[in-house]
N, C-alpha and C positions, 0 to 999 in steps of 0.2 A: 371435522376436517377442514375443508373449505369455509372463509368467514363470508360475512355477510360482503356486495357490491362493492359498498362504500369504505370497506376495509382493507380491499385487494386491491395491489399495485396495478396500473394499466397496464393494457395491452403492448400499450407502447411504450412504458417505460422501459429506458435502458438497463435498468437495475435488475429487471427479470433475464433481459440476456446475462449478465451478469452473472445472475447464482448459476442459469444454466450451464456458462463454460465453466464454471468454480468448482460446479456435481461434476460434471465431465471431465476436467481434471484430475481428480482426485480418485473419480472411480475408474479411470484410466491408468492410473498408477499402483493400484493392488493386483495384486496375482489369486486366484483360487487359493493356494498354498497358503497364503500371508492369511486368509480369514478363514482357515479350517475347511474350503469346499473343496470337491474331488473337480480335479481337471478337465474333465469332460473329453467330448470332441473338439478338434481341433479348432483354432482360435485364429478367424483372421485382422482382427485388430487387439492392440494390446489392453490390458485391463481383465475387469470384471466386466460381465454382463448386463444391462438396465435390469432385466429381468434379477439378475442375483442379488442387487443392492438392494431391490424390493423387497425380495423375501428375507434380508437379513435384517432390513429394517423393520416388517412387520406391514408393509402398505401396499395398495394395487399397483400393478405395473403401468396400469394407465395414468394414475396418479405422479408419478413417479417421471415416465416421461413427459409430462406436462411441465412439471418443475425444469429438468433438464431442457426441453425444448425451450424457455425462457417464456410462455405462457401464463398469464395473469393468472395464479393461484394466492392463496395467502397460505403455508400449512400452521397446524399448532402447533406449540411448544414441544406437547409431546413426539410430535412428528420429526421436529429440530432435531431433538435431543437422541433419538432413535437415526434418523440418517447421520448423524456423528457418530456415531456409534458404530453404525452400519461401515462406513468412511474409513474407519481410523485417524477423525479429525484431531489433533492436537487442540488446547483450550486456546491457542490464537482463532486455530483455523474455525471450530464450534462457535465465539464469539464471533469471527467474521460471519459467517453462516444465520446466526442469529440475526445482526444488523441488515443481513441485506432482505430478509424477510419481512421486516419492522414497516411499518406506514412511511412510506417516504416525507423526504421535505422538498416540498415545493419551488421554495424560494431559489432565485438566481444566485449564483455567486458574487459577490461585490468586496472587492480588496478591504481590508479590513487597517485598520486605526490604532497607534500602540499610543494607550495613555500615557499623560505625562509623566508619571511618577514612575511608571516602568521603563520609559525612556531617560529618565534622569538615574534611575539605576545601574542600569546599561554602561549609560556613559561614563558612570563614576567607577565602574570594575577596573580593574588593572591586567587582568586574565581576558584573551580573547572572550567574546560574547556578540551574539545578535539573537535578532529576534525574528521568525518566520510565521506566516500564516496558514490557513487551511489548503492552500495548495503549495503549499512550503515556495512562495515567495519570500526574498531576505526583506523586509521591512524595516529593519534599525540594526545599526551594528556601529560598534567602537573602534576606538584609533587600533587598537591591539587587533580586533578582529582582521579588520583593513590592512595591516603589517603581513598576514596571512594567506587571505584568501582575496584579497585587490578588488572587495567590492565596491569598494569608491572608483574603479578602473575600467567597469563594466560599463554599459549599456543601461539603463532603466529598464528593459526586456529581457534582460540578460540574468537577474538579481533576482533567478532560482534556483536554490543549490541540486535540483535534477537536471537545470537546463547547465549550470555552470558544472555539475559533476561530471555529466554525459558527452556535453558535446563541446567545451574547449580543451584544447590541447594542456593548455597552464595545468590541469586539475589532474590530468594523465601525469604529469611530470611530477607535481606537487605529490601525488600519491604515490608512485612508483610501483614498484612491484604489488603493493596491497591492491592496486585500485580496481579491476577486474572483482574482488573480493565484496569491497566497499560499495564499488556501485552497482551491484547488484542485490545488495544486502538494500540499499534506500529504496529501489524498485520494488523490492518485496514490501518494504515497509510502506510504502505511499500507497499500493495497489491499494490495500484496505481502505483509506480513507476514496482514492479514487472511484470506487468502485459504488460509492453512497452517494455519490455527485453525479453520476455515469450518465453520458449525453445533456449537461451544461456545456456550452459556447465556451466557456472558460477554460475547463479542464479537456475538452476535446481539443484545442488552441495547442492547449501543452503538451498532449501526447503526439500529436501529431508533430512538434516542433522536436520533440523527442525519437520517434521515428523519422523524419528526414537526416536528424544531426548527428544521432549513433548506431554505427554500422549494430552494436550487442546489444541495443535495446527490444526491438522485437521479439528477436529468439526469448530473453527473458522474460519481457511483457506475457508471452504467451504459455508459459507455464504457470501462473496464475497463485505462485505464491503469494503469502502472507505475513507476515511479521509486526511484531509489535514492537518498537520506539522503546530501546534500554540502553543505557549508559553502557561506555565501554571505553578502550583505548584506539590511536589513532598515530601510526609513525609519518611522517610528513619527509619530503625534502623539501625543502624551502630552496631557492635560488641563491640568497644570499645570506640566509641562519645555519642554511647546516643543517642534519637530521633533528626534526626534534618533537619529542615525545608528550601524548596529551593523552589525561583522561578527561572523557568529555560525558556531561547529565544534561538532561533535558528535562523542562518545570515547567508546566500547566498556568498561564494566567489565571487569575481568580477573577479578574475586571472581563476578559473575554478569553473562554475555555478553548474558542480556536486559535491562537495567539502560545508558540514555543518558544520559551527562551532557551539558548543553548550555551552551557560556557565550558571552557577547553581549561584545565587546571596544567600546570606542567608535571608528568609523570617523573 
């Protein structure tokens, strides 16, 4: 069960708060029904039980709230694998779960560098494209991108497509009617990586600039979704193009794996 000192997250890492609200989310969202248990006596918070998830999973209750209390434990795989189960985690949410149990990484965050050969690619597209970081900072983008989304119009502070999605008006307009949809679909998808960095100076910077700028970010924030980074499409109003349609993929640097290029094709 438990690993060895040297193996378990501190006390104080943010990352144990972390799985805690991620278990309490999710075991707050099943019903006795939804996992085959009989409903008992009456229920004054919503969810399952701590005790229920325990014995579905197969582990002490004590154990159990340890992880949820956000308490320096490490579990085994088999324990993962077993509370996913226990959950009805999806293989995003099982993967996230996974990660956030993993030996953390120490290091600070520090804005990141696009090589030259990925930046002279970039520039040579003809299709919108940029390039973003591990806290989805824009770091490089082309004339086409710029025609779009006026990052050369921004702020240097400004040139994060969570800070530019959430809290300027231009991105409400730009999206229209989707954008409620949209920005809460990258919320979901960032939390994951957020959540592996959880209490960095950096990434607390950003949520918190996220919480002051969007009235709908909290409420989301706190439902603790997941999501995983898939191509798809994107109808835009532009101000002065007109409606216009993209499908957009996003590709992994091989030079540095934190580093996403994104480019927008015309649908």
């Amino acid at each position: 069960m438990p690993a060895s000192p040297a193996a378990s997250p501190s006390r104080a890492d943010p990352r144990c708060r972390e799985l805690g609200d991620f278990l309490r989310s999710r075991r707050e969202r099943l019903t006795p029904k939804s996992v085959g248990l009989p409903a008992g006596r009456r229920r004054r918070t919503p969810g399952l039980r701590r005790e229920e998830v325990a014995e579905l999973a197969g582990i002490g209750i004590d154990w159990y709230v340890r992880l949820e209390q956000g308490r320096a434990v490490s579990p085994s795989a088999t324990t993962i694998d077993a509370l996913a189960r226990a959950l009805r985690l999806g293989k995003t949410e099982h993967a996230h779960l996974k990660a956030l149990t993993a030996p953390p990484d120490r290091r600070l965050f520090a804005p990141e560098t696009v090589p030259d050969a990925v930046r002279r690619t970039v520039m040579a597209l003809n299709q919108p494209a940029y390039v973003t970081g591990r806290r989805w900072d824009v770091l490089l983008w082309n004339k086409a991108a710029a025609g779009i989304f006026a990052f050369d119009r921004m702020p240097p502070e400004d040139r994060n497509t969570l800070i530019s999605m959430l809290t300027r008006p231009q991105s409400r307009r730009l999206f229209g009617e989707h954008w409620a949809d949209e920005a809460r679909r990258m919320v979901a998808q960032f939390r994951a990586t957020h959540d592996l960095w959880a209490g960095d100076p950096a990434f607390r910077a950003l949520i918190e600039r996220l919480r002051a700028g969007s009235p709908e970010f909290e409420g989301w924030w706190r439902r603790h979704d997941v999501r995983d980074v898939v191509a798809g499409h994107k109808s835009l109003q532009h101000p002065s193009k007109g409606t216009l349609r993209f499908e957009y993929a996003t590709f992994q640097a091989n030079d540095d794996p934190a580093l996403k290029l994104v480019i927008y094709t015309p649908a």
